[in-house]
N, C-alpha and C positions, 0 to 999 in steps of 0.2 A: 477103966484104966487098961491102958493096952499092955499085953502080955512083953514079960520084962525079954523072955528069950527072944522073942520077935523084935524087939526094939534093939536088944544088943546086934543082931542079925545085921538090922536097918543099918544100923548106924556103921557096923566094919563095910557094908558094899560102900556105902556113899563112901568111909576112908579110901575103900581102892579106887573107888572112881575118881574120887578129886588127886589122889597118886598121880596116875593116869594120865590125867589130862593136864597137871605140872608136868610131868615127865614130855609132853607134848609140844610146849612152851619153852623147854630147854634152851636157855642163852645162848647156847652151842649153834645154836641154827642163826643166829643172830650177827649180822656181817657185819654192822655199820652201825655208827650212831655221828648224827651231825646237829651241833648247835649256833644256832645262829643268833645273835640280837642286835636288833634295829632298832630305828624312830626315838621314841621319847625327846625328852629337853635337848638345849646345845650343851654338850660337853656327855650327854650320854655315849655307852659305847657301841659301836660295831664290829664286829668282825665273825666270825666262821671259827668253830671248832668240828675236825670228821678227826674222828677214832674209827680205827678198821681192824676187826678179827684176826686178820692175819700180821698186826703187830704196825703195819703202817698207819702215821697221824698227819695230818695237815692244820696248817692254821692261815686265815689269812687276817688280819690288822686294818680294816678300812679306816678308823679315824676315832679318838678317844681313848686309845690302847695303849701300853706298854710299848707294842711290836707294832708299827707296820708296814703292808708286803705282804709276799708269801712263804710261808715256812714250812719246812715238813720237817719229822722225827719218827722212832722207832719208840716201841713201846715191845715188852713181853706179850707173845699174845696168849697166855695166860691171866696176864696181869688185866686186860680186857675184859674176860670173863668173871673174875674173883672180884674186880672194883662195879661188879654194878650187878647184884644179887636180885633187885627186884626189877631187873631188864624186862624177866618173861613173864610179869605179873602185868608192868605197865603197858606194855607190848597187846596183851589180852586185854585190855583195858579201851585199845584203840581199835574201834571198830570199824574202821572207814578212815579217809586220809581228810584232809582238809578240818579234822575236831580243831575246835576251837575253846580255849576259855575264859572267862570274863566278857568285858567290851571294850572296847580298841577308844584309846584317851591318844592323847598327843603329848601328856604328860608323860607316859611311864614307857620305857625301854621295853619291846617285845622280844621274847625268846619264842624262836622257830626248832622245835625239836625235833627231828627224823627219825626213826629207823628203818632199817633194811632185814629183814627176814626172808630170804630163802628168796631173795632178789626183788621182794615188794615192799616198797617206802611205803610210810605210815609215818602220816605227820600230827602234829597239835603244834598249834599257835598259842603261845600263853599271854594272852593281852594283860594277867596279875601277877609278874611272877612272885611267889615267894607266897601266893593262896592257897594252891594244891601242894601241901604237904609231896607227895610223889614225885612231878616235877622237879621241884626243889631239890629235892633229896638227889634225882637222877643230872639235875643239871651243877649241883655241888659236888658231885663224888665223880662228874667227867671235865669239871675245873679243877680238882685235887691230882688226877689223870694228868692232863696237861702242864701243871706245874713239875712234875717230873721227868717232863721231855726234855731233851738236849736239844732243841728247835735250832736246824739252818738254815740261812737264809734260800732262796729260791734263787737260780738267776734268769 
């Protein structure tokens, strides 16, 4: 049995390391986030949501939406940062641009997820949405975002 002092030892570095390397991941670095969803059935939706760190959002309305056109609005850019807590988990999560998940139906509505970290997009395509828990979570809580926009029209 390995020694209990050694193992306590163990176990505070790796605490500081995984600190660390969240402290690394920091949202703060994080400029952008753009969702998109396309395809599926007729009457699915389309359109563009960019939420931007420094408080600017756009929206644009292709066809199946409430809104369409183009729109932009203001958000707190605090309020950015505090609505989307596992940004710099999922962010780490993407290790290359072009991840994809699931397999592309013609049935189901895709969501295109972006971010922007320290000026380099990082995409996943959700061919399921509403499969990866994370996703979900990150593309409901920047629709909850959006619903609190004062959106005007473009001209």
């Amino acid at each position: 049995m390995p020694n209990r002092k050694y193992l306590c030892v163990a176990v505070g570095l790796l605490s500081i390391c995984l600190l660390a390397a969240a402290e690394d991941r920091s949202p703060l670095r994080i400029t952008e986030i753009s969702l998109s969803r396309s395809g599926g059935k007729e009457g699915s939706p389309q359109d563009t949501l960019t939420l931007r760190s420094d408080g600017s959002a756009a929206y644009v309305g292709v066809k199946n939406v409430a809104r369409i056109g183009e729109y932009q609005g203001k958000i707190p850019d605090w309020y950015f940062h505090d609505s989307f807590p596992a940004l710099a988990d999922m962010y780490a999560a993407i290790h290359g641009t072009g991840v994809s998940t699931g397999k592309p139906t013609e049935s189901v509505t895709v969501v295109t997820l972006q971010v922007v970290v320290d000026g380099k997009p990082k995409e996943i395509t959700d061919h399921c949405p509403g499969i990866d828990e994370r996703l979900w979570a990150l593309e409901m809580s920047a629709r909850g975002v959006a619903a609190d926009i004062a959106w005007e029209k473009r001209k």
